[in-house]
PDB file as gemmi writes it, atoms N, CA and C in Angstrom:
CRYST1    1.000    1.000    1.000  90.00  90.00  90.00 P 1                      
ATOM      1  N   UNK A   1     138.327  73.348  98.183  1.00  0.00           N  
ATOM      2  CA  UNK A   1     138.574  74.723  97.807  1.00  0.00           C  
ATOM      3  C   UNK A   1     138.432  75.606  99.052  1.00  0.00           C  
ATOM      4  N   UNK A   2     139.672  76.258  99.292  1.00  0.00           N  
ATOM      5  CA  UNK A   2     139.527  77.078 100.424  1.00  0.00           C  
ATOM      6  C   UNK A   2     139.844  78.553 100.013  1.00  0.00           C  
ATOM      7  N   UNK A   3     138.534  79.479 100.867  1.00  0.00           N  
ATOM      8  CA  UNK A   3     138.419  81.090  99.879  1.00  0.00           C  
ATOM      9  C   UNK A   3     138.486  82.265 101.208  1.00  0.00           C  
ATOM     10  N   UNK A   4     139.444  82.823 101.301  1.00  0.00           N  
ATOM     11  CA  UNK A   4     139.467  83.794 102.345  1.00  0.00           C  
ATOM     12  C   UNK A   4     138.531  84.644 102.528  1.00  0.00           C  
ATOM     13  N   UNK A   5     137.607  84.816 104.068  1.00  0.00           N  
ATOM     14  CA  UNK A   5     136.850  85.571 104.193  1.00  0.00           C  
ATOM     15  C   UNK A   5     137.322  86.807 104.041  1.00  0.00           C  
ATOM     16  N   UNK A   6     136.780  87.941 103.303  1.00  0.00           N  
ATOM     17  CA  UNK A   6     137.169  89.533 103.039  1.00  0.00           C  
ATOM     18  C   UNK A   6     136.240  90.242 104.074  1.00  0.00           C  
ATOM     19  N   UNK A   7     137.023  91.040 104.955  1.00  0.00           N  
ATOM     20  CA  UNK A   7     136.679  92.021 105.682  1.00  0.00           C  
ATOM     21  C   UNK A   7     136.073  93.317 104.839  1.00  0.00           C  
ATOM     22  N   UNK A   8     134.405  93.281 105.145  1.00  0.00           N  
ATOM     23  CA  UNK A   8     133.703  94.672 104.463  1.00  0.00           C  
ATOM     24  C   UNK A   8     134.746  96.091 105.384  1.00  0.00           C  
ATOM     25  N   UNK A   9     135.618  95.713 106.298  1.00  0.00           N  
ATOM     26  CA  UNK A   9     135.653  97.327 106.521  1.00  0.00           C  
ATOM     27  C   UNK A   9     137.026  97.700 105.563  1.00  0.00           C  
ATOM     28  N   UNK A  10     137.912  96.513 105.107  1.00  0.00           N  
ATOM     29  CA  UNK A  10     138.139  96.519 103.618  1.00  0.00           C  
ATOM     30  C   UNK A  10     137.909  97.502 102.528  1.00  0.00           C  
ATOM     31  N   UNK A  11     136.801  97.953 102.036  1.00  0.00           N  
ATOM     32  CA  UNK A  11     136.553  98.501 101.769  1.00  0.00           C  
ATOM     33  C   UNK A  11     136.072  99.926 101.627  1.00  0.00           C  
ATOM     34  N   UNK A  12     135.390  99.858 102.844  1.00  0.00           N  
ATOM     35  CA  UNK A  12     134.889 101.324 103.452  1.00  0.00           C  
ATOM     36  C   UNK A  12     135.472 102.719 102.603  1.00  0.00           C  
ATOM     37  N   UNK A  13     136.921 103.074 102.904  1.00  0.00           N  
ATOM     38  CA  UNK A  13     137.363 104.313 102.322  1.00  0.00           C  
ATOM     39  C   UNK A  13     137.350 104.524 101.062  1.00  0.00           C  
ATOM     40  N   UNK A  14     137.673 103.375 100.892  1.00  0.00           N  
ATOM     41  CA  UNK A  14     137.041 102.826  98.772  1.00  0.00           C  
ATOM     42  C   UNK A  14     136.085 103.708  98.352  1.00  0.00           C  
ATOM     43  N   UNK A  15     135.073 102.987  98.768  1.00  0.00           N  
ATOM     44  CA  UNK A  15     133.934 103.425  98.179  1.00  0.00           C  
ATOM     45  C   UNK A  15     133.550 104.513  98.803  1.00  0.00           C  
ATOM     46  N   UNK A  16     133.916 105.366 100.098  1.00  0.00           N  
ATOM     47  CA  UNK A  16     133.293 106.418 100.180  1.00  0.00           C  
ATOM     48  C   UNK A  16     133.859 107.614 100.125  1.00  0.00           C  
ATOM     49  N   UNK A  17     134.681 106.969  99.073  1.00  0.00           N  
ATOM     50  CA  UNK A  17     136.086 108.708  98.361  1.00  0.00           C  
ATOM     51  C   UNK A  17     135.012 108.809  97.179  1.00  0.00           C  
ATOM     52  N   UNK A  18     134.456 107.740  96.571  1.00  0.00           N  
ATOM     53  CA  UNK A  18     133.499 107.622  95.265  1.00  0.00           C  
ATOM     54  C   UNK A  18     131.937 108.726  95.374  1.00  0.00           C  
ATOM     55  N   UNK A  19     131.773 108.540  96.672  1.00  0.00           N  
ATOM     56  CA  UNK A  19     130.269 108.922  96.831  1.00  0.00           C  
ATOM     57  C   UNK A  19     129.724 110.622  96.967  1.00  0.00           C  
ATOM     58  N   UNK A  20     130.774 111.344  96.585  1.00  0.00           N  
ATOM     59  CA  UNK A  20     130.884 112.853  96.582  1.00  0.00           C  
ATOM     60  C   UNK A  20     130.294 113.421  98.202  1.00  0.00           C  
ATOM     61  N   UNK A  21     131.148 112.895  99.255  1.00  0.00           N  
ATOM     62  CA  UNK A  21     130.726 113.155 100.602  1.00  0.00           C  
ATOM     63  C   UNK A  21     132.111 114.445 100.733  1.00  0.00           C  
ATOM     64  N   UNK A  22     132.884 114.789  99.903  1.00  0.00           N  
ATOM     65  CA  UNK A  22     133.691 116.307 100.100  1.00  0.00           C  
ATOM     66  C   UNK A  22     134.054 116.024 101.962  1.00  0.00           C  
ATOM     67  N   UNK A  23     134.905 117.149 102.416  1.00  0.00           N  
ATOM     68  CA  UNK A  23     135.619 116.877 103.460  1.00  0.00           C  
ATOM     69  C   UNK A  23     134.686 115.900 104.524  1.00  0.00           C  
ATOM     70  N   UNK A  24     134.082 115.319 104.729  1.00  0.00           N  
ATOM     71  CA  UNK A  24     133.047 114.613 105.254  1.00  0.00           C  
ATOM     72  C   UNK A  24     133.214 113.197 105.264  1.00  0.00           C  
ATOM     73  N   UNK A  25     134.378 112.757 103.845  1.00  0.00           N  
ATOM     74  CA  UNK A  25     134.002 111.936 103.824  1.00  0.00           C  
ATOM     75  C   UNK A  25     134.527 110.804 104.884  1.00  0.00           C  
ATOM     76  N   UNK A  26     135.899 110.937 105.938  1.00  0.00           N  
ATOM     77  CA  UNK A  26     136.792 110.228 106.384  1.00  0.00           C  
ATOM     78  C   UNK A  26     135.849 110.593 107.858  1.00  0.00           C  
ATOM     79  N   UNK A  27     135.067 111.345 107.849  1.00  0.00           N  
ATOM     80  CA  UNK A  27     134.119 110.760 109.593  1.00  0.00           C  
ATOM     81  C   UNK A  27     133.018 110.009 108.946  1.00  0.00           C  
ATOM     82  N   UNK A  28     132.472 109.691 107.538  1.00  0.00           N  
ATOM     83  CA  UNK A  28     131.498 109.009 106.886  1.00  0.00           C  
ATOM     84  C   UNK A  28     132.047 108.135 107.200  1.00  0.00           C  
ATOM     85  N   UNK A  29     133.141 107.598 106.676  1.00  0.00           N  
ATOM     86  CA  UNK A  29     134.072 106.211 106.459  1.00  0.00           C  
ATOM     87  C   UNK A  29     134.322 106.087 108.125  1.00  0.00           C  
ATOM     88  N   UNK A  30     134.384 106.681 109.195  1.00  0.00           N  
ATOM     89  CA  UNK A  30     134.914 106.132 109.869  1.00  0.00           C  
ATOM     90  C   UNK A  30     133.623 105.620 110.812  1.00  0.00           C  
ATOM     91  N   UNK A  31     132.614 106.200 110.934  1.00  0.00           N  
ATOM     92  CA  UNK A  31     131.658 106.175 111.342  1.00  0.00           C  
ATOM     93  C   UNK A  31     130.626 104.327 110.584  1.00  0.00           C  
ATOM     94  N   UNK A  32     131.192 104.608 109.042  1.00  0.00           N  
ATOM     95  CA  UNK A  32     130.562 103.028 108.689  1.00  0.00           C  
ATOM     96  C   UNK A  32     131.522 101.949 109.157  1.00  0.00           C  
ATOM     97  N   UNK A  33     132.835 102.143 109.348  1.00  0.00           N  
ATOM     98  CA  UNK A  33     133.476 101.065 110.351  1.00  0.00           C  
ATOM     99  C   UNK A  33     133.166 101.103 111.341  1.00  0.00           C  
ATOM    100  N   UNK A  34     132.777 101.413 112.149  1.00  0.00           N  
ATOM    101  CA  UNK A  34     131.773 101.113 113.493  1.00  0.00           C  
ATOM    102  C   UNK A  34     130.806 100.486 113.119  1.00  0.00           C  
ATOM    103  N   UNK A  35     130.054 100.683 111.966  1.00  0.00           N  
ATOM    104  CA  UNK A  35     128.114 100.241 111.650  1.00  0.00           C  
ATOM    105  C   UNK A  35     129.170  98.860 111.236  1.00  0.00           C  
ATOM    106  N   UNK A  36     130.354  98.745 110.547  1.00  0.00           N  
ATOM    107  CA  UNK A  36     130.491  97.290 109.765  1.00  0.00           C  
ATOM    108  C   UNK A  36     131.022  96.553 111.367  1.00  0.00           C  
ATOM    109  N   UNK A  37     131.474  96.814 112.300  1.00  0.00           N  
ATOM    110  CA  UNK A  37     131.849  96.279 113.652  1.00  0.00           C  
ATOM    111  C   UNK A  37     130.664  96.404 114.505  1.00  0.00           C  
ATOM    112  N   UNK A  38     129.671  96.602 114.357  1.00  0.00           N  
ATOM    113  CA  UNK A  38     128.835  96.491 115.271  1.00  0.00           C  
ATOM    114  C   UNK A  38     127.467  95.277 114.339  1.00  0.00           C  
ATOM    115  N   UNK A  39     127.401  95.581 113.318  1.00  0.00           N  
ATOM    116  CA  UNK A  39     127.269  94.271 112.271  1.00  0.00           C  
ATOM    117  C   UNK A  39     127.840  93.141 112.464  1.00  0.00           C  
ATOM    118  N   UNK A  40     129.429  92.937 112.521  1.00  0.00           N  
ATOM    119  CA  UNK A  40     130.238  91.614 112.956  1.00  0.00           C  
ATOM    120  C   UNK A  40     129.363  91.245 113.875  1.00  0.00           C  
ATOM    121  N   UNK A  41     129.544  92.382 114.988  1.00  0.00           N  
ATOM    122  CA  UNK A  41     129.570  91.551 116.650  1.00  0.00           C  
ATOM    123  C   UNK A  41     128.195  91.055 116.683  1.00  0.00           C  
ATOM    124  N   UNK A  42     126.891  91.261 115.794  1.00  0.00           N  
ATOM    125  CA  UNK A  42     125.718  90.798 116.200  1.00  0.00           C  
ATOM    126  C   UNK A  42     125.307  89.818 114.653  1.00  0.00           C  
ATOM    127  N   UNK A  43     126.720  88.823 114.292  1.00  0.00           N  
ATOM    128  CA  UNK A  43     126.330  88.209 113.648  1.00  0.00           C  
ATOM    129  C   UNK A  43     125.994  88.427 112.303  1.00  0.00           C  
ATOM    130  N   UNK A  44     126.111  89.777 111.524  1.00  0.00           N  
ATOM    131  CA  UNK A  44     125.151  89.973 110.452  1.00  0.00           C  
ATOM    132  C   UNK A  44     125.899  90.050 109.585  1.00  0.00           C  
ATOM    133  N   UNK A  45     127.260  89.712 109.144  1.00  0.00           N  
ATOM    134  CA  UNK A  45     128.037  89.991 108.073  1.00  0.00           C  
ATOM    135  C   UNK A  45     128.628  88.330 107.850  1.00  0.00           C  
ATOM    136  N   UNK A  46     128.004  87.443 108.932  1.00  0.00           N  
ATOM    137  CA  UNK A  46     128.680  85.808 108.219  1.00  0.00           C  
ATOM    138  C   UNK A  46     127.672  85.538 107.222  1.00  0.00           C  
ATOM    139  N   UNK A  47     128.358  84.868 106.199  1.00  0.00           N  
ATOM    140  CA  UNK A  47     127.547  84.537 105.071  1.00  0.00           C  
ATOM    141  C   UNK A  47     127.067  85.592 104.184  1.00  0.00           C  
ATOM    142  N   UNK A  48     127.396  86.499 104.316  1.00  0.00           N  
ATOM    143  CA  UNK A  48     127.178  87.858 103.463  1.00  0.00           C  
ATOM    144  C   UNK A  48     128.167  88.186 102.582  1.00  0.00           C  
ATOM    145  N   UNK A  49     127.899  88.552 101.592  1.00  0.00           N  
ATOM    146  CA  UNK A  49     129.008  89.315 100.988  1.00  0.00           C  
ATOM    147  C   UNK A  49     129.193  91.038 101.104  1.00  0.00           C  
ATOM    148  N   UNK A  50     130.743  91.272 101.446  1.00  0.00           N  
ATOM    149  CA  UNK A  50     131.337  91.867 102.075  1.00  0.00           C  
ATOM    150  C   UNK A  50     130.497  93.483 101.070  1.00  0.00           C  
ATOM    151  N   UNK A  51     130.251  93.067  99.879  1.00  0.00           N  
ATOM    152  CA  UNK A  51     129.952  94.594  99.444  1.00  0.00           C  
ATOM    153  C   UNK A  51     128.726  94.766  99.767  1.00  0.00           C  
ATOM    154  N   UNK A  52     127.711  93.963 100.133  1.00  0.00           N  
ATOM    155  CA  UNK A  52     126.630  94.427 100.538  1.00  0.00           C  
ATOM    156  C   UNK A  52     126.590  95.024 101.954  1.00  0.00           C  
ATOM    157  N   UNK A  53     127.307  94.302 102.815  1.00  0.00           N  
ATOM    158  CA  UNK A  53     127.674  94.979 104.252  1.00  0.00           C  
ATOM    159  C   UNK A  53     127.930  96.415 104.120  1.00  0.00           C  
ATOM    160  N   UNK A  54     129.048  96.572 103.247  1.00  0.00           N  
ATOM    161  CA  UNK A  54     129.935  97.902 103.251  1.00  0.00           C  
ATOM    162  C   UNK A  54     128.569  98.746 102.498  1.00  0.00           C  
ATOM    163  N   UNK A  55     128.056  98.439 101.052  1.00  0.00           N  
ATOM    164  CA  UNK A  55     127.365  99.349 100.964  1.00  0.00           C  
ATOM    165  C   UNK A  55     125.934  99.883 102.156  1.00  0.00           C  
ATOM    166  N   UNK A  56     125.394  98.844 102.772  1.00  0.00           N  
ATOM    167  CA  UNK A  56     124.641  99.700 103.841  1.00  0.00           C  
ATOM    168  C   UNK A  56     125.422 100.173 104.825  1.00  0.00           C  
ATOM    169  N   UNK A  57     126.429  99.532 105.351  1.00  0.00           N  
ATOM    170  CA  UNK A  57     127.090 100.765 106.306  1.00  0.00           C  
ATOM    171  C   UNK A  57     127.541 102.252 105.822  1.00  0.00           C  
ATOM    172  N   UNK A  58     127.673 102.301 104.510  1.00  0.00           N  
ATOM    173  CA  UNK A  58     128.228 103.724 104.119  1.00  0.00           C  
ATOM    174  C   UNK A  58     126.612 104.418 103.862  1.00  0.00           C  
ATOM    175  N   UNK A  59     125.531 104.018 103.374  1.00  0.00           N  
ATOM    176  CA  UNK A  59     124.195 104.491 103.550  1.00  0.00           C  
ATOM    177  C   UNK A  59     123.828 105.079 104.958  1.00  0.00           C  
ATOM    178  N   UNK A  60     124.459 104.075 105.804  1.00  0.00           N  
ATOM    179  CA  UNK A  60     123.704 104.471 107.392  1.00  0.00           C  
ATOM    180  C   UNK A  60     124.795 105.543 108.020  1.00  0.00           C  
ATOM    181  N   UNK A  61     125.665 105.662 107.767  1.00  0.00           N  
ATOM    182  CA  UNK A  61     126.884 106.347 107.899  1.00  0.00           C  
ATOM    183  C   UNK A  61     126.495 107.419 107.378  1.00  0.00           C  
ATOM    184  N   UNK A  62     126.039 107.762 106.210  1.00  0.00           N  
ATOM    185  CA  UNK A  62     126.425 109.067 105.507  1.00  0.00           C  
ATOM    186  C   UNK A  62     124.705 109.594 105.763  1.00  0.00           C  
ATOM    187  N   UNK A  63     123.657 108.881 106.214  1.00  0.00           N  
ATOM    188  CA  UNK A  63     122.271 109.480 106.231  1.00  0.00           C  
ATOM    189  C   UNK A  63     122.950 110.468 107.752  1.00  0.00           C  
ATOM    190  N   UNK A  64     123.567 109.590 108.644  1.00  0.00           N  
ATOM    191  CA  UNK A  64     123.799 109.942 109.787  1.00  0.00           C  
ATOM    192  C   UNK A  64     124.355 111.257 110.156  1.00  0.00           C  
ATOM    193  N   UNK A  65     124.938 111.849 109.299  1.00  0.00           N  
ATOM    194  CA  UNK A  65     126.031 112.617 108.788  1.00  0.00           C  
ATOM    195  C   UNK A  65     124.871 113.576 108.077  1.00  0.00           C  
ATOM    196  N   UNK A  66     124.178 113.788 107.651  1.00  0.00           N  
ATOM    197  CA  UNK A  66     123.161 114.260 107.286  1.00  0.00           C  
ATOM    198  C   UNK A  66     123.081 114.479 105.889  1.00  0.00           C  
ATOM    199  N   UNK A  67     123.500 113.444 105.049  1.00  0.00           N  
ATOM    200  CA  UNK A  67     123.937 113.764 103.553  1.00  0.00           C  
ATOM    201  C   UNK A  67     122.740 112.718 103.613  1.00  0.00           C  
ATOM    202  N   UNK A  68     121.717 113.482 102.376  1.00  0.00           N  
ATOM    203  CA  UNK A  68     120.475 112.881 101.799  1.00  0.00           C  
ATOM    204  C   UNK A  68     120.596 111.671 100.668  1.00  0.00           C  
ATOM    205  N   UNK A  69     120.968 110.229 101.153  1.00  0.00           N  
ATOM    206  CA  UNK A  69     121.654 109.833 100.213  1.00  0.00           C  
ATOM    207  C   UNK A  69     120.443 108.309 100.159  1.00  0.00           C  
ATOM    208  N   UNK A  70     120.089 107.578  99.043  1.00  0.00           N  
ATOM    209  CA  UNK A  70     119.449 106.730  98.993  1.00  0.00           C  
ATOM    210  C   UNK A  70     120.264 105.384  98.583  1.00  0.00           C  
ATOM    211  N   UNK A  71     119.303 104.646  98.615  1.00  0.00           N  
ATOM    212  CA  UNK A  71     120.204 103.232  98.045  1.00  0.00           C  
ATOM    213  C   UNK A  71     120.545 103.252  96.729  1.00  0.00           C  
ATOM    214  N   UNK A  72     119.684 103.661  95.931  1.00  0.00           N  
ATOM    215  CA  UNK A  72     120.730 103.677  94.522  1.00  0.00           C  
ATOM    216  C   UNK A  72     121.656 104.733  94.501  1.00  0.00           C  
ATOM    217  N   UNK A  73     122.327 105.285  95.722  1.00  0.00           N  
ATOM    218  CA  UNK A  73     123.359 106.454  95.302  1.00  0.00           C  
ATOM    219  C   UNK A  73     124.573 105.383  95.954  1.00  0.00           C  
ATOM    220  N   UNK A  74     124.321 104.046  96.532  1.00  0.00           N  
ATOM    221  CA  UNK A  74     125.300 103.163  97.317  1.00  0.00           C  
ATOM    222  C   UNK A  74     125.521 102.343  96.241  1.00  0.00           C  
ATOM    223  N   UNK A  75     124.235 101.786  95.395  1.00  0.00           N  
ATOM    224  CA  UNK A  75     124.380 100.429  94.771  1.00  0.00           C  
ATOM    225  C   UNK A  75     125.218 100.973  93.480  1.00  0.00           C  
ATOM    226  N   UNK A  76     125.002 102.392  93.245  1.00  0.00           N  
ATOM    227  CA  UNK A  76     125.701 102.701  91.484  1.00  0.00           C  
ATOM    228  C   UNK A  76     127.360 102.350  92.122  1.00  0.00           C  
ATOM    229  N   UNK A  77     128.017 103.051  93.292  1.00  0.00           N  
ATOM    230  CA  UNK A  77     129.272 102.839  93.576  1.00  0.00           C  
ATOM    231  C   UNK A  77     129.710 101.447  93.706  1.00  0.00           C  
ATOM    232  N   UNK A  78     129.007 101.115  94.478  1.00  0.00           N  
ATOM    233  CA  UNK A  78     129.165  99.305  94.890  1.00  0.00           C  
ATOM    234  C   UNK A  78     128.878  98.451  94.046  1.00  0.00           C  
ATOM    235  N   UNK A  79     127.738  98.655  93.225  1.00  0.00           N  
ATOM    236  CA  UNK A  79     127.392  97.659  92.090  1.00  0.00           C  
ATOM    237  C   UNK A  79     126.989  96.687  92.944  1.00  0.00           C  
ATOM    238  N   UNK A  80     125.668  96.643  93.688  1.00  0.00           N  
ATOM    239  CA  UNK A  80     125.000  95.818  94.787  1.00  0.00           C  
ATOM    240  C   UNK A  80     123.377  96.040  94.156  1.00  0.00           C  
ATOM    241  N   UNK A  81     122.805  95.014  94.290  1.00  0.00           N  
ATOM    242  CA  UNK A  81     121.019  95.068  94.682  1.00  0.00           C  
ATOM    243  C   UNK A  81     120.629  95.943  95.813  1.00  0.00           C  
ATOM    244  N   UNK A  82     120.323  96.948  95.201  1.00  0.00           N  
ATOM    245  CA  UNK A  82     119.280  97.668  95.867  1.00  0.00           C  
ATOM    246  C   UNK A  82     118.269  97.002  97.100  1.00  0.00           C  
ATOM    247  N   UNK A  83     118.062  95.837  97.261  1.00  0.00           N  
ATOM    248  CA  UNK A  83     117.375  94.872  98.099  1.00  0.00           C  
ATOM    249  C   UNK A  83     118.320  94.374  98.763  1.00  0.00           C  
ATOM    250  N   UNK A  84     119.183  94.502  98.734  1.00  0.00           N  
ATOM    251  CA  UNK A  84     120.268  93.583  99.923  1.00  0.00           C  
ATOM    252  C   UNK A  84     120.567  94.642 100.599  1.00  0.00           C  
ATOM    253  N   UNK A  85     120.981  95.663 100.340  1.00  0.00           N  
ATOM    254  CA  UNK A  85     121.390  97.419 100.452  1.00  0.00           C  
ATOM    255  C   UNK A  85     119.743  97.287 101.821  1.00  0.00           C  
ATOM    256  N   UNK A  86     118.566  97.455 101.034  1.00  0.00           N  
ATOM    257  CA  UNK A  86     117.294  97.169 101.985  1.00  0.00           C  
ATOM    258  C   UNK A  86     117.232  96.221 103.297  1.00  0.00           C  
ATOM    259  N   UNK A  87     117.722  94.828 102.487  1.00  0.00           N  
ATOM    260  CA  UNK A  87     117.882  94.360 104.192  1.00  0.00           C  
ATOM    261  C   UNK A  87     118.811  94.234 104.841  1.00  0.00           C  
ATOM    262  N   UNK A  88     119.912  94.674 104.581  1.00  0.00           N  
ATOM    263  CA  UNK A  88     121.240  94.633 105.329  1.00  0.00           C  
ATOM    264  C   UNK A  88     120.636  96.153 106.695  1.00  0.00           C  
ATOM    265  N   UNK A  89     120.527  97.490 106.159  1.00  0.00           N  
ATOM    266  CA  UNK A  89     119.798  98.094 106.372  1.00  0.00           C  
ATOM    267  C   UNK A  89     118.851  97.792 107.342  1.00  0.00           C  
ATOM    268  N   UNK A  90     117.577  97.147 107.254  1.00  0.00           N  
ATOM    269  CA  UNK A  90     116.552  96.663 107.863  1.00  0.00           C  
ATOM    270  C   UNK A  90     117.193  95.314 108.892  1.00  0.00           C  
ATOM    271  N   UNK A  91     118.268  94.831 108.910  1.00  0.00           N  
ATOM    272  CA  UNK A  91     119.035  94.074 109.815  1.00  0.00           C  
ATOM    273  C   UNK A  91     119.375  94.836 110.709  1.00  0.00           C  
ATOM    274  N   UNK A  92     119.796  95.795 110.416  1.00  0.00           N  
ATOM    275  CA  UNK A  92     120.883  96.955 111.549  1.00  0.00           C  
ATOM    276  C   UNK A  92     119.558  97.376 112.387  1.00  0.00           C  
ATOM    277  N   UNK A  93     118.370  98.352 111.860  1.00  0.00           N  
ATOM    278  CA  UNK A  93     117.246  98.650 112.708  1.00  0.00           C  
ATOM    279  C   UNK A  93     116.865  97.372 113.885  1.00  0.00           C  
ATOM    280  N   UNK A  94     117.077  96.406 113.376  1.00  0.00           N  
ATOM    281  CA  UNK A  94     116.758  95.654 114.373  1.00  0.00           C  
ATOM    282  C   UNK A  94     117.515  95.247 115.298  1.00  0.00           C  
ATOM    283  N   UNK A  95     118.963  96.034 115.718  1.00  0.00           N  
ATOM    284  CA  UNK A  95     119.902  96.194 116.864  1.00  0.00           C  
ATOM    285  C   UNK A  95     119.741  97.170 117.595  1.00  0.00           C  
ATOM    286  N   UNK A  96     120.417  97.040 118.839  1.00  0.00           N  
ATOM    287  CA  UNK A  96     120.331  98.143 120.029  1.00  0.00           C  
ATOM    288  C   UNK A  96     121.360  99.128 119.261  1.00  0.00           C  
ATOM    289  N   UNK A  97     121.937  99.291 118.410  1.00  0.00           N  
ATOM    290  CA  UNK A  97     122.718 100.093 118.033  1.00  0.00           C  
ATOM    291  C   UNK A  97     122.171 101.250 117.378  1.00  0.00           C  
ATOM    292  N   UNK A  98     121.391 100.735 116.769  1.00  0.00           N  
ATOM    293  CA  UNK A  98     120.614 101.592 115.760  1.00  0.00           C  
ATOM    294  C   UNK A  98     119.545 102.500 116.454  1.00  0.00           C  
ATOM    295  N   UNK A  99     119.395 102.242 117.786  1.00  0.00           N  
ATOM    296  CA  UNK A  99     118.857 103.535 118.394  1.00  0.00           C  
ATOM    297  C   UNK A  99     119.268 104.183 119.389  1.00  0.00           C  
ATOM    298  N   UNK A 100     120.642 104.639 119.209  1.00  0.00           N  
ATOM    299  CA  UNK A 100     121.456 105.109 119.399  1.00  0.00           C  
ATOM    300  C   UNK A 100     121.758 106.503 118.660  1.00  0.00           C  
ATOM    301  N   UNK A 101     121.925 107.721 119.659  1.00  0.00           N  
ATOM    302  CA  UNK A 101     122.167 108.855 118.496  1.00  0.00           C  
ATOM    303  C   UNK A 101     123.728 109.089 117.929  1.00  0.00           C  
ATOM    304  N   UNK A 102     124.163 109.572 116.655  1.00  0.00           N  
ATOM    305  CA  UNK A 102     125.417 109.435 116.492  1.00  0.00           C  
ATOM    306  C   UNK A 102     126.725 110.021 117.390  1.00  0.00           C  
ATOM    307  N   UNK A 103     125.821 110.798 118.406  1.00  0.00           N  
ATOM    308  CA  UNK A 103     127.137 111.193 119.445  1.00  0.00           C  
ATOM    309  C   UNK A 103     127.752 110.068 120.317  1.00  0.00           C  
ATOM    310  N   UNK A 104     125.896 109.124 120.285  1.00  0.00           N  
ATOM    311  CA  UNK A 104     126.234 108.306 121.638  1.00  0.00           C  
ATOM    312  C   UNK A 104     126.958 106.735 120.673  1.00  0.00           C  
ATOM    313  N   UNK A 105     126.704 107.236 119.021  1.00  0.00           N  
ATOM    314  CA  UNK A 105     127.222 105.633 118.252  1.00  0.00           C  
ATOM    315  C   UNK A 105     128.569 105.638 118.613  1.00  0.00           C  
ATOM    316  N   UNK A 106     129.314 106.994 118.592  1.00  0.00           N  
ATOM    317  CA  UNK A 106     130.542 107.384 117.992  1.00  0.00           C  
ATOM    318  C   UNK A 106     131.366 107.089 119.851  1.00  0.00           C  
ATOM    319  N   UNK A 107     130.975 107.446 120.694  1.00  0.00           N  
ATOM    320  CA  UNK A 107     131.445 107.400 122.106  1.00  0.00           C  
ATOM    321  C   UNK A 107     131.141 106.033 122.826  1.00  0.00           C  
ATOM    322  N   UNK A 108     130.216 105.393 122.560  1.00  0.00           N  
ATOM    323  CA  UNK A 108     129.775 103.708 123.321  1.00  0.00           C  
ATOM    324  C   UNK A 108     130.907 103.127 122.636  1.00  0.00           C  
ATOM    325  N   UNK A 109     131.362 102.392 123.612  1.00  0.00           N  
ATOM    326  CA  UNK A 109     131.919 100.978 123.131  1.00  0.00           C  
ATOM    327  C   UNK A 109     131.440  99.689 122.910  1.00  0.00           C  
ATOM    328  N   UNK A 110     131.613  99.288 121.996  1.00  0.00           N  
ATOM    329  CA  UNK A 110     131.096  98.002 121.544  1.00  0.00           C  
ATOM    330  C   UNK A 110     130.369  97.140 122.104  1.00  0.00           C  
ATOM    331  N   UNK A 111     131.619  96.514 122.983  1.00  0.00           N  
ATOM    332  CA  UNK A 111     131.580  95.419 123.829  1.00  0.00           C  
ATOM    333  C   UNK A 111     130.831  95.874 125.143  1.00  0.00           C  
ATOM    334  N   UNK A 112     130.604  97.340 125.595  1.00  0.00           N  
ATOM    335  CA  UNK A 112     129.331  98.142 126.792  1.00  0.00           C  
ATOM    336  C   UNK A 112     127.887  97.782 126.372  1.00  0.00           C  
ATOM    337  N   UNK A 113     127.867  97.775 124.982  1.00  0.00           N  
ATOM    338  CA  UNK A 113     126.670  97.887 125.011  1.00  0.00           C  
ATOM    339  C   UNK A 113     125.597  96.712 125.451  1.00  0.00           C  
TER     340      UNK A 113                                                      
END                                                                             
């Protein structure tokens, strides 16, 4: 049985037309395709499923953005565990990315860092 891997950035605009982020929401969305590409590149989305990726990147995306948003405001859209949402999340803190401010997320390139 062979099952095509699904790209979480796939999703991204999906779910964050859902999350009441109003004109905001397409630098939210574009900003969690970076968090879901900077996830790839350090390994953290093999073996994952793609909605748990996407829902913490649109969490870390939209806190970033300064919309006060928690994990059950990701998991009601996504329909994800609140705990995967937690360590997907708690995966990212533990990259050089994540301390990074969003001027410098949005301007570094990937492959610089």
């Amino acid at each position: 049985l062979y099952l095509e891997i699904i790209d979480p950035a796939l999703y991204v605009y999906r779910f964050a037309a859902h999350m009441d982020l109003g004109e905001k929401a397409n630098a939210v969305g574009m900003t969690a395709l970076r968090v879901v590409g900077r996830m790839s590149r350090d390994w953290m989305v093999a073996g994952r499923r793609p909605a748990g990726i996407c829902a913490a990147a649109l969490l870390i995306a939209s806190r970033a953005h300064g919309f006060d948003r928690g994990k059950e405001d990701v998991t009601s859209v996504l329909r994800v565990c609140g705990m995967t949402v937690g360590k997907r999340v708690k995966e990212f803190e533990d990259t050089p990315s994540a301390h990074l401010t969003l001027e410098q997320f949005s301007t570094v390139d990937i492959a610089s860092e």
